[in-house]
Jmol script that loads the backbone (N, CA, C; Angstrom):
load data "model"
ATOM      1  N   UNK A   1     101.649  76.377  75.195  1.00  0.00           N
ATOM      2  CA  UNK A   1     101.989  76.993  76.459  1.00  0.00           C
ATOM      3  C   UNK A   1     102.590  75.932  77.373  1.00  0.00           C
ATOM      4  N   UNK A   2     103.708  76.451  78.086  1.00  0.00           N
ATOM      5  CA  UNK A   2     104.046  75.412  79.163  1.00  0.00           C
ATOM      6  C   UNK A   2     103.805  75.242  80.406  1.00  0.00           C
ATOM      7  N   UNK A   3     104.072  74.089  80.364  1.00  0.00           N
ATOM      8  CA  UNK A   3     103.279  73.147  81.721  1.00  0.00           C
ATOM      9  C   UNK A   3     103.736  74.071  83.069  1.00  0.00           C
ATOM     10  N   UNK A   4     104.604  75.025  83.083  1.00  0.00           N
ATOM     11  CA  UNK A   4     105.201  75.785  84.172  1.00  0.00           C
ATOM     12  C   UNK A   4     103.721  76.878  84.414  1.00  0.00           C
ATOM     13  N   UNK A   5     103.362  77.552  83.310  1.00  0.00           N
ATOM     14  CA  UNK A   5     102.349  78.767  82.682  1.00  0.00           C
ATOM     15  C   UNK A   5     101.386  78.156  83.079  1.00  0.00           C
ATOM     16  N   UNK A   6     101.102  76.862  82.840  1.00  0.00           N
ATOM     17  CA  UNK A   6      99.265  76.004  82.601  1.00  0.00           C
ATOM     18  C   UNK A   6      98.983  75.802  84.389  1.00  0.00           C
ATOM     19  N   UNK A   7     100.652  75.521  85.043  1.00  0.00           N
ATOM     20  CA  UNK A   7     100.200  75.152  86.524  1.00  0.00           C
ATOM     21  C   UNK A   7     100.074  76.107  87.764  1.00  0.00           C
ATOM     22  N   UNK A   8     101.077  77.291  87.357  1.00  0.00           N
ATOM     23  CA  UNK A   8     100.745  78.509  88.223  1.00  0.00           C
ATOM     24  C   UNK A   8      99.436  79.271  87.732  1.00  0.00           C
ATOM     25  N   UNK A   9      99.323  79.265  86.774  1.00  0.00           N
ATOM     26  CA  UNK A   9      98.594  81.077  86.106  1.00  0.00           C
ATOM     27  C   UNK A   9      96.594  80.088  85.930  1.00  0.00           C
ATOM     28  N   UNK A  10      96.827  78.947  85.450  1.00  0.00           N
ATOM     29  CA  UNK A  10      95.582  78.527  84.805  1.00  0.00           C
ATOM     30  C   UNK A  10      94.684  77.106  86.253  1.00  0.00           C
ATOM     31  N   UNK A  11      95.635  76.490  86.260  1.00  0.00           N
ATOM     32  CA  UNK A  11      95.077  75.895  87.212  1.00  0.00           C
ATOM     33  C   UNK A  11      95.310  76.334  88.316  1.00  0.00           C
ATOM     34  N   UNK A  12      96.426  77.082  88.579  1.00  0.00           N
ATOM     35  CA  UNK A  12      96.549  77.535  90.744  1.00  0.00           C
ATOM     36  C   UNK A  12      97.315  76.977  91.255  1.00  0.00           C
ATOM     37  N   UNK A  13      98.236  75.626  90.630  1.00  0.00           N
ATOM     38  CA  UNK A  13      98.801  75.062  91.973  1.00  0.00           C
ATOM     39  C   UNK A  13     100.356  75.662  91.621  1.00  0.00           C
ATOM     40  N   UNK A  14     100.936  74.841  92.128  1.00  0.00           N
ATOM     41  CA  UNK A  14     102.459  75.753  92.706  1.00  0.00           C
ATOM     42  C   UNK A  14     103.258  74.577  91.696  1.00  0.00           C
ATOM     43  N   UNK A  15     104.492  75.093  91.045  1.00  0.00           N
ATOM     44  CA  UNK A  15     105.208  74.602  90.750  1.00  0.00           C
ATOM     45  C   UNK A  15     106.085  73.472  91.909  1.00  0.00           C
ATOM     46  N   UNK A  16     106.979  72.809  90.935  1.00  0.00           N
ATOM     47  CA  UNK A  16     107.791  71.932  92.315  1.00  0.00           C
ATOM     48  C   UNK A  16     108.553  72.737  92.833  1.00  0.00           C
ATOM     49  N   UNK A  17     108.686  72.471  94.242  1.00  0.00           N
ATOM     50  CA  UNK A  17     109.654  72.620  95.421  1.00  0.00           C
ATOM     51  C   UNK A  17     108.596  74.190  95.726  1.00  0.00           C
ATOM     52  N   UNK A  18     107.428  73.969  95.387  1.00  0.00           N
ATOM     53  CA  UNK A  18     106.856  75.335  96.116  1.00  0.00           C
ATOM     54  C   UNK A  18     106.795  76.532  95.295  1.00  0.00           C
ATOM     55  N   UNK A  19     107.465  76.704  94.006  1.00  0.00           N
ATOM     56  CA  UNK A  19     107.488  77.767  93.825  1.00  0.00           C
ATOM     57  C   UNK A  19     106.419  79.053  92.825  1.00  0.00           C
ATOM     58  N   UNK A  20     106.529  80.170  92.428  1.00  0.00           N
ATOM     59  CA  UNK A  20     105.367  80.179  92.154  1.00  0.00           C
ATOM     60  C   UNK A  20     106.082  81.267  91.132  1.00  0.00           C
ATOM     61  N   UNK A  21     105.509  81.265  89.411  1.00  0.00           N
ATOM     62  CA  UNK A  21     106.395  81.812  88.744  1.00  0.00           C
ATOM     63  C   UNK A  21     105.905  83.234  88.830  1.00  0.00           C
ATOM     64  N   UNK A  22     106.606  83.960  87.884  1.00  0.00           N
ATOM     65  CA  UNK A  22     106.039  85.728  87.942  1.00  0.00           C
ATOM     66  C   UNK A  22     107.079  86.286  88.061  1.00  0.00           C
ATOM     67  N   UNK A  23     107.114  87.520  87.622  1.00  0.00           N
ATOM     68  CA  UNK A  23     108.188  88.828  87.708  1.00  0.00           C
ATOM     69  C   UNK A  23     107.903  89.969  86.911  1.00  0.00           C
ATOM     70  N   UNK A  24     108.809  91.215  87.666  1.00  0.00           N
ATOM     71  CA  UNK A  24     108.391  92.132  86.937  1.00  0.00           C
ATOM     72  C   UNK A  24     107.523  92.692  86.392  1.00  0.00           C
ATOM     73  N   UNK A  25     106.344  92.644  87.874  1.00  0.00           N
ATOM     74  CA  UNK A  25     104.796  92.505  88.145  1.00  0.00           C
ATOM     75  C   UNK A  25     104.417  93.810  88.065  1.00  0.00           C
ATOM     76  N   UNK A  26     102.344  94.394  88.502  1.00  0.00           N
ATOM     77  CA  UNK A  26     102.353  95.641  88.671  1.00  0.00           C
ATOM     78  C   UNK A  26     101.677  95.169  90.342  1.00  0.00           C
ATOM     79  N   UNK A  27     101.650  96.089  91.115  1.00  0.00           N
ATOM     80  CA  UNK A  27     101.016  95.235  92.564  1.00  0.00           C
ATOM     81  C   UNK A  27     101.058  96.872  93.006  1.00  0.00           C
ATOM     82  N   UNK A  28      99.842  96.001  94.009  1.00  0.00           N
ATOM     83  CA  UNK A  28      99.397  97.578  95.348  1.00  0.00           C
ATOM     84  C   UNK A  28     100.183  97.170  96.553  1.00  0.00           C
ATOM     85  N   UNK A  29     101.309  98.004  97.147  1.00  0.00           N
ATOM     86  CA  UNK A  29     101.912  97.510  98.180  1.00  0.00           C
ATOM     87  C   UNK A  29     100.589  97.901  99.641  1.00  0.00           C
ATOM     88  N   UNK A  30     101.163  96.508 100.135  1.00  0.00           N
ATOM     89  CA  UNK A  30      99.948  96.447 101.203  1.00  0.00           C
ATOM     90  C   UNK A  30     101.030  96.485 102.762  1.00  0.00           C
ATOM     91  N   UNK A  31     101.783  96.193 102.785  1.00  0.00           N
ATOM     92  CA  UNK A  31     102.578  96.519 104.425  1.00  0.00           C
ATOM     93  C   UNK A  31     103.612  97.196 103.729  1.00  0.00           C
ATOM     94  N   UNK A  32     104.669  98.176 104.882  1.00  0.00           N
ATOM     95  CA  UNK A  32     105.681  98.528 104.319  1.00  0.00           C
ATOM     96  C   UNK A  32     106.432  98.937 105.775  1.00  0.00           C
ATOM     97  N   UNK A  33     107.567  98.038 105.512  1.00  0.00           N
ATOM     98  CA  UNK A  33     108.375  98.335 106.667  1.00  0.00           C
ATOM     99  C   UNK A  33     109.276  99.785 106.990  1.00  0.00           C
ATOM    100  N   UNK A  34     109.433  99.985 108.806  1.00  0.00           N
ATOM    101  CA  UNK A  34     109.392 101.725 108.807  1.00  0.00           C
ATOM    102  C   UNK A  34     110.764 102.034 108.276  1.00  0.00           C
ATOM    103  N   UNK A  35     111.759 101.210 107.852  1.00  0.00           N
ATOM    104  CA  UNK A  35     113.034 102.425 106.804  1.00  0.00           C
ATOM    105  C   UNK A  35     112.807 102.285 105.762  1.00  0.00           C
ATOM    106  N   UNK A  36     111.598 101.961 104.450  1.00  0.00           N
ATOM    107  CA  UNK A  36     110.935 102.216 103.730  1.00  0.00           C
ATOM    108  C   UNK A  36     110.898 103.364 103.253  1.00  0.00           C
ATOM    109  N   UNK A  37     111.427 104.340 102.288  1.00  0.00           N
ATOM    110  CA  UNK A  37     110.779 105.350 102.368  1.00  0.00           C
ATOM    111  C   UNK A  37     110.573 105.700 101.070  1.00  0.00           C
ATOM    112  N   UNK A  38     110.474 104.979  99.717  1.00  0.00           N
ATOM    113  CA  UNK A  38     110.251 105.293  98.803  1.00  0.00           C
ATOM    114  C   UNK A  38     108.695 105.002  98.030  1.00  0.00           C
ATOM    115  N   UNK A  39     107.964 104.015  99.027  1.00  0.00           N
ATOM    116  CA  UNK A  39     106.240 104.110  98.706  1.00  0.00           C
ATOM    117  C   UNK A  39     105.498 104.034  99.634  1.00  0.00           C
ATOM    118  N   UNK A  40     104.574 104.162  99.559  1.00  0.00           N
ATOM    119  CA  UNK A  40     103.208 104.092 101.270  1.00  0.00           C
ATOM    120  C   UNK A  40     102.994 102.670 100.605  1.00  0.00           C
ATOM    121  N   UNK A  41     101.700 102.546 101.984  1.00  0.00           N
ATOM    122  CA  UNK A  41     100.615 101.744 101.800  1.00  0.00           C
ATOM    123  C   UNK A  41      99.593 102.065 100.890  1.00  0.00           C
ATOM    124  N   UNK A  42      98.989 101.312  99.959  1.00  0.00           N
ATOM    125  CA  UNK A  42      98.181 101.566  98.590  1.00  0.00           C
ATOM    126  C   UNK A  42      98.806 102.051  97.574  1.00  0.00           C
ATOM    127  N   UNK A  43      99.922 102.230  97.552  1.00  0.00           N
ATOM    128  CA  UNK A  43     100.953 102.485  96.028  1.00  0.00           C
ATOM    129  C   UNK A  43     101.028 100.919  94.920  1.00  0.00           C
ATOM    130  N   UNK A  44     100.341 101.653  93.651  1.00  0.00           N
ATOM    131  CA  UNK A  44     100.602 100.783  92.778  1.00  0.00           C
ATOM    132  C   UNK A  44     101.990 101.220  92.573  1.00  0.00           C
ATOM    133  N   UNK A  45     102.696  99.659  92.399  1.00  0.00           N
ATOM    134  CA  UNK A  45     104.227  99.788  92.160  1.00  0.00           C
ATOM    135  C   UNK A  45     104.732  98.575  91.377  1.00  0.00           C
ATOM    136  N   UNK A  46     105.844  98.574  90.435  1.00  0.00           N
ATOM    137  CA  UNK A  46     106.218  97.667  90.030  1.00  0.00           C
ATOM    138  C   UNK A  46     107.576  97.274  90.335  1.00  0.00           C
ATOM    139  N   UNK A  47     107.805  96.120  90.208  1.00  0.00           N
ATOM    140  CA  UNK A  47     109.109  95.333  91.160  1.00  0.00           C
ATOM    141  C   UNK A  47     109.704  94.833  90.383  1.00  0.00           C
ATOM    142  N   UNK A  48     110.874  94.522  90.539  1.00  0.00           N
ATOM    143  CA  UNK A  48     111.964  93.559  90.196  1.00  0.00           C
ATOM    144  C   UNK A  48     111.791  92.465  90.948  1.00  0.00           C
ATOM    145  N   UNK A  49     111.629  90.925  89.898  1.00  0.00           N
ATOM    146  CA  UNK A  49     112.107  90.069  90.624  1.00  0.00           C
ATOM    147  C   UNK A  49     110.581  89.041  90.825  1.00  0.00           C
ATOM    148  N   UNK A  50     110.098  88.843  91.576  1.00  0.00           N
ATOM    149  CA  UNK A  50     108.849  88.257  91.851  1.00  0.00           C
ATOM    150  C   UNK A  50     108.679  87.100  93.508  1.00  0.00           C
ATOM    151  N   UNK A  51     108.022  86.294  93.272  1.00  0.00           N
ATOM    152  CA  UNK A  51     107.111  85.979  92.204  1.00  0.00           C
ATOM    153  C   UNK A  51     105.497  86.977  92.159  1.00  0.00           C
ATOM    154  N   UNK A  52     105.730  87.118  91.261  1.00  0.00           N
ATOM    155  CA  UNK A  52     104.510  88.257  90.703  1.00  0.00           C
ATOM    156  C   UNK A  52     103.616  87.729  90.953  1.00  0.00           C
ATOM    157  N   UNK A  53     103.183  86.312  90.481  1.00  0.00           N
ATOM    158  CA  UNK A  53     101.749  85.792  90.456  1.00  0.00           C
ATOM    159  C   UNK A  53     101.658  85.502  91.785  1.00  0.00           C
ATOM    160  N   UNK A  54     102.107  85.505  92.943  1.00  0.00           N
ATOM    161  CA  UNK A  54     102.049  85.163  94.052  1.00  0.00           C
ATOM    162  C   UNK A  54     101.068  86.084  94.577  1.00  0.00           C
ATOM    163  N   UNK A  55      99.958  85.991  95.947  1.00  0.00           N
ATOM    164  CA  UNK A  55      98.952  86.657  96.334  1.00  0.00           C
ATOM    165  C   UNK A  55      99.810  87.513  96.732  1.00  0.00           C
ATOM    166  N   UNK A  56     100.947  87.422  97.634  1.00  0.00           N
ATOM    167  CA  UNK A  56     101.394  88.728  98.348  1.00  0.00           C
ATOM    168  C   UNK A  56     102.912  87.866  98.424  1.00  0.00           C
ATOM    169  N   UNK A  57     103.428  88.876  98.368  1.00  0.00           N
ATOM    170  CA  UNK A  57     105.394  88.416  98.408  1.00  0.00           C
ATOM    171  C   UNK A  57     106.094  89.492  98.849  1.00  0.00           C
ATOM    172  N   UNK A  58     107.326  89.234 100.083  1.00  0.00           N
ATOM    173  CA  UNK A  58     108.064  90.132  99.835  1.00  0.00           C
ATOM    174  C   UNK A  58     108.993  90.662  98.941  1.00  0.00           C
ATOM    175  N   UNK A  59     109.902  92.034  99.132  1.00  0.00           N
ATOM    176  CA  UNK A  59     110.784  92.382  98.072  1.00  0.00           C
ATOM    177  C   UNK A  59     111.820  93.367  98.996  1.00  0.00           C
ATOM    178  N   UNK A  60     112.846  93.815  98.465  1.00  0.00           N
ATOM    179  CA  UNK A  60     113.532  94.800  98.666  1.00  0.00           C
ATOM    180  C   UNK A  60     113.255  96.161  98.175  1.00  0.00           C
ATOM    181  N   UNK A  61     113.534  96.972  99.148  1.00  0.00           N
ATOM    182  CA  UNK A  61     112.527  98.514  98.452  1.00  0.00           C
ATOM    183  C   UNK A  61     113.572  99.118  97.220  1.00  0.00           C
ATOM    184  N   UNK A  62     114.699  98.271  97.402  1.00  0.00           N
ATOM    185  CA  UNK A  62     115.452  99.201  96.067  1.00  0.00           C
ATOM    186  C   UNK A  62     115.017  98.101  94.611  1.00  0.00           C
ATOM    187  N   UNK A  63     114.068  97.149  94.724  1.00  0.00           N
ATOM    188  CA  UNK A  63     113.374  96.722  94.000  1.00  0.00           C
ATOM    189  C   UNK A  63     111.882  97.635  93.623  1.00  0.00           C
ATOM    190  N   UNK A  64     111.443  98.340  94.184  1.00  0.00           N
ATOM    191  CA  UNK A  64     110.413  98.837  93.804  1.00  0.00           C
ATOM    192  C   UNK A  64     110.391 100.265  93.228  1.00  0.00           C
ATOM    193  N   UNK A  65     109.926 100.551  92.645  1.00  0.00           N
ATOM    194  CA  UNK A  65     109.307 101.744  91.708  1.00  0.00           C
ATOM    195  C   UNK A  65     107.713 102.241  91.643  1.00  0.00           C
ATOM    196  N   UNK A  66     107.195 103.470  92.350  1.00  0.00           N
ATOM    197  CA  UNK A  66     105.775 103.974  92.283  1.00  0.00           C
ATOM    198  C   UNK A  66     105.614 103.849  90.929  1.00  0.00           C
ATOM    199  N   UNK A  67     104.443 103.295  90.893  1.00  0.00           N
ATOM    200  CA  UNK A  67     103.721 103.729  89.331  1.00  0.00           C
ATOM    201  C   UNK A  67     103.085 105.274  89.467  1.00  0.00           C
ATOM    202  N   UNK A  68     102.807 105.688  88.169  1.00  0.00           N
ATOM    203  CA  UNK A  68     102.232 107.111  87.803  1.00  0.00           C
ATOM    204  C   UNK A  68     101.268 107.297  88.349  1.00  0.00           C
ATOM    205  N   UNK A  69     100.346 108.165  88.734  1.00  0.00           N
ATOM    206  CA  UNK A  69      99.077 108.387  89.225  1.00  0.00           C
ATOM    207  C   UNK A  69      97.977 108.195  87.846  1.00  0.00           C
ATOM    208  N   UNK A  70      96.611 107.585  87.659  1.00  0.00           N
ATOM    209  CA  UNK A  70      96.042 107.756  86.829  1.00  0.00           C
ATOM    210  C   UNK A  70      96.414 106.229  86.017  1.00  0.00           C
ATOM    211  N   UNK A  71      97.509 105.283  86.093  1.00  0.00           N
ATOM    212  CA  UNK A  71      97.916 104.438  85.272  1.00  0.00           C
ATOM    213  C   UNK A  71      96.654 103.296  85.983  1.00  0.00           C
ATOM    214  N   UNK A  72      96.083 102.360  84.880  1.00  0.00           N
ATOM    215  CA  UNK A  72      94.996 101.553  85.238  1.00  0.00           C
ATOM    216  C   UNK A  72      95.732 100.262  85.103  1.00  0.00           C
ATOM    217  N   UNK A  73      95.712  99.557  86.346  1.00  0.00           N
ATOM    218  CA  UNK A  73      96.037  98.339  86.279  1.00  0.00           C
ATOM    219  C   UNK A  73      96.007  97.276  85.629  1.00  0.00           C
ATOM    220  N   UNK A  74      94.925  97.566  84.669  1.00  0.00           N
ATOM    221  CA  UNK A  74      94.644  96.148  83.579  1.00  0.00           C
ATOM    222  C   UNK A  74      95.224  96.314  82.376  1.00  0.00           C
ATOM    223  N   UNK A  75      95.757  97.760  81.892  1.00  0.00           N
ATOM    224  CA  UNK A  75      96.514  97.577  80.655  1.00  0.00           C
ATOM    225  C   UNK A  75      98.276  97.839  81.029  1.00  0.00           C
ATOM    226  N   UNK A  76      98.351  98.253  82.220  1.00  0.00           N
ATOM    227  CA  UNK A  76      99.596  97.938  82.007  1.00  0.00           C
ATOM    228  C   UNK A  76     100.248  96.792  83.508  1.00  0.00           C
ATOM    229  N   UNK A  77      99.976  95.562  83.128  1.00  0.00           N
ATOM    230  CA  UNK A  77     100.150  94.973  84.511  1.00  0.00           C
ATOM    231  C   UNK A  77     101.383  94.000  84.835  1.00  0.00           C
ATOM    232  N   UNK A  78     102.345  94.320  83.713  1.00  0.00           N
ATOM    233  CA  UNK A  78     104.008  93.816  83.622  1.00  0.00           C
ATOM    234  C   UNK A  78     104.863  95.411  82.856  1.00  0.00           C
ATOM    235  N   UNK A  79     106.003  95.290  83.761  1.00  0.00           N
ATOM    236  CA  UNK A  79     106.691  96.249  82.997  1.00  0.00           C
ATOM    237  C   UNK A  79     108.097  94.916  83.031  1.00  0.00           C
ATOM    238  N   UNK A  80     109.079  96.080  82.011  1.00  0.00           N
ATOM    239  CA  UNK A  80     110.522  95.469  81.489  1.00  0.00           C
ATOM    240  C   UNK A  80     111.093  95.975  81.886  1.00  0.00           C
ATOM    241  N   UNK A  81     112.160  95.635  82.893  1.00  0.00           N
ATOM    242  CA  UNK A  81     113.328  95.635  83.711  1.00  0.00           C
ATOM    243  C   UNK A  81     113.727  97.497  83.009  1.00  0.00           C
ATOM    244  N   UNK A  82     114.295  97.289  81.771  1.00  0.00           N
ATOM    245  CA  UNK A  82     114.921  98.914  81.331  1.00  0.00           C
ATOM    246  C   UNK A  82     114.123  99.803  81.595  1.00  0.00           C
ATOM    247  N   UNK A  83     112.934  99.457  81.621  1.00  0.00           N
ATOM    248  CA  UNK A  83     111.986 100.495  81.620  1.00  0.00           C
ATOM    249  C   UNK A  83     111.885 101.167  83.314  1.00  0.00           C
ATOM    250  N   UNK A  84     112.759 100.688  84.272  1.00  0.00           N
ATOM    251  CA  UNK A  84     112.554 101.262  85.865  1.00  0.00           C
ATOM    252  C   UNK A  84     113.530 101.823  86.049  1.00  0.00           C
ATOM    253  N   UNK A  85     114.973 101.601  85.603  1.00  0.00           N
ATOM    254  CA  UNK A  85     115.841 102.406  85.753  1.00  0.00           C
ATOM    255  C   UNK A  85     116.080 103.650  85.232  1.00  0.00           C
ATOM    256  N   UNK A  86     116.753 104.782  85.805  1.00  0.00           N
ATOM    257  CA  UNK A  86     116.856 105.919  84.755  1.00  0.00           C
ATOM    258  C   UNK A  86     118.553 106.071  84.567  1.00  0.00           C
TER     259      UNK A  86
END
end "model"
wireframe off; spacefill off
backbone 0.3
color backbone group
């Protein structure tokens, strides 16, 4: 595994120049600005882009996609880019 994987995901600290790897995450959106109008607050959703592993990050809403109702966060907690578009 690489030293990029071992320093964000296993030990915690931040890659150089700050950064923090991840993408194409599953996440509960927690603020949402008011011309927003494609998820609330508490929508599991998955994004384009990242950084995923980050505690909280912004995004662009034409980056995001609601997940299904009923979908459990621990088995599906990365999706693949083809898989959001229709």
């Amino acid at each position: 595994m690489g030293s990029a994987w071992k320093r964000s995901t296993f030990i915690g600290g931040l890659l150089p120049g700050g950064r923090v790897v991840g993408h194409e995450g599953v996440e509960t959106v927690v603020e949402v600005r008011e011309d927003v109008e494609n998820v609330d607050v508490g929508d599991m959703v998955t994004t384009l882009g990242g950084p995923a592993f980050a505690e909280y990050y912004k995004t662009k809403g034409c980056n995001v996609v609601r997940m299904p109702s009923g979908i459990d966060d621990y088995t599906l907690w990365i999706s693949e880019p083809p898989c959001m578009r229709r």
